[in-house]
C-alpha positions, 0 to 999 in steps of 0.5 A: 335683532328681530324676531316675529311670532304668529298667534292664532285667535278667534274672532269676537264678531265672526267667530272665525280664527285669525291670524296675528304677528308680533315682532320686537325691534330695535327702535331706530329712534331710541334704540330700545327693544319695542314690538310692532303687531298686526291682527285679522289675518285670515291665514297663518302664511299671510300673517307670516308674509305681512311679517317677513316684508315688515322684518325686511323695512325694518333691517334696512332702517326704514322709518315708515314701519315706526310710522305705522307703530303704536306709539302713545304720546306718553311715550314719545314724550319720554323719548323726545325728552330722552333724546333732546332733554341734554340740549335744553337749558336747564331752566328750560328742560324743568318747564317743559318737564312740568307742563307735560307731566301735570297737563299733558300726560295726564290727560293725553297720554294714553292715546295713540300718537298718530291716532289723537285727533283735532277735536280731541285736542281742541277739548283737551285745550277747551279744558284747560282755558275754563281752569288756566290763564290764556297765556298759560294754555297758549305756552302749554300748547306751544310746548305740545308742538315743538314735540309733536313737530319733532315726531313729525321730522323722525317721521313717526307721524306724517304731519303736525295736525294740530297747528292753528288750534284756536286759543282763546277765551273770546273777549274777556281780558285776563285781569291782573291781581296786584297785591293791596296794601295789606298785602304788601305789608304781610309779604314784607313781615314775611321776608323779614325772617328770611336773609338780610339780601333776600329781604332787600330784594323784595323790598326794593322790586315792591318799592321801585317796580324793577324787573328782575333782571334789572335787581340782579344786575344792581351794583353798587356803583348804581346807588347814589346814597347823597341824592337818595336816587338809583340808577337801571341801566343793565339786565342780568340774564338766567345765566348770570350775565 
């Protein structure tokens, strides 16, 4: 269903009254009720024509009217999520949804999908590297282009113009921080108060340097008490397995 309406106004810089149509739409996207308008027509039979071939497009499904819409990134990223979020692990889906509502959105969300340049884009990342670790920014980005490439497959924009973005902080190594040995006797205190198993758990990571995956597969089978020797010879994934 559709519907266009035609509104007279007049214009700030000439003083002279224009003419500009709305029409709301089924979004062949979503299938949400969303409006489409133009202004600066100089007649009420322009704006009405402009409309009618709009209206037109729009009924036989054809994508290209949503190409020119005024969708935000805010607002596609709520519709990617809405249309892809089910097909994500749940892992997954949870990083995505954290990366894009404290960094992204914030930030990002209010300007026009089709309409947020380069260089607007390489400050937002700019940004980010002054406050985050390289790596961090890198998978932030990463996560801004699967989107972004999906809204260029539903053709509401006609190409990914933020590949080849540059991500880095020249050559300063990002330095990692291992606990001191006061540290490691506190972090023990601590996961004395938790469960037994829990316990054990960071023990034996601090202790041996085991990945997680690695812990998590542990059987007892793996444990040699004569010899007081372990052995690592199988991963567990996220899924358990």
């Amino acid at each position: 269903m559709m519907m266009a309406s035609i509104r007279k106004y007049k214009n700030k810089n000439s003083k002279k009254y224009m003419y500009e149509y709305r029409i709301k739409y089924v979004d062949p996207v979503t299938g949400k009720v969303r409006e489409k308008s133009k202004r600066g027509f100089a007649s009420k039979k322009e704006a009405e024509l402009a409309a009618a071939e709009v209206e037109k497009k729009l009924f036989i499904g054809d994508v290209d009217v949503v190409k020119s819409s005024d969708i935000t990134v805010k607002d596609w990223i709520e519709q990617y999520l809405e249309l892809y979020g089910s097909q994500l692990r749940e892992t997954t889906l949870k990083t995505r949804k954290t990366r894009l509502y404290n960094h992204i959105i914030p930030e990002l969300g209010n300007y026009k999908l089709q309409k947020l340049t380069r260089m607007q884009y390489q400050k937002f990342i700019n940004k980010k590297l002054d406050a985050m670790k390289e790596s961090t920014v890198k998978s932030l980005h990463g996560t801004f282009m699967t989107i972004v490439n999906k809204a260029v497959e539903h053709g509401i924009i006609d190409r990914n113009k933020f590949q080849g973005i540059s991500i880095s902080k020249g050559n300063e190594e990002e330095k990692i921080k291992f606990l001191t040995k006061e540290e490691v006797e506190k972090l023990l205190m601590v996961a004395k108060t938790f469960e037994f198993d829990e316990y054990m758990a960071v023990f034996i990571l601090l202790r041996t340097g085991l990945r997680k995956g690695e812990l998590l597969a542990l059987t007892w089978d793996d444990i040699d008490f004569d010899n007081k020797l372990m052995t690592i010879n199988k991963n567990r994934n996220h899924l358990g397995i």
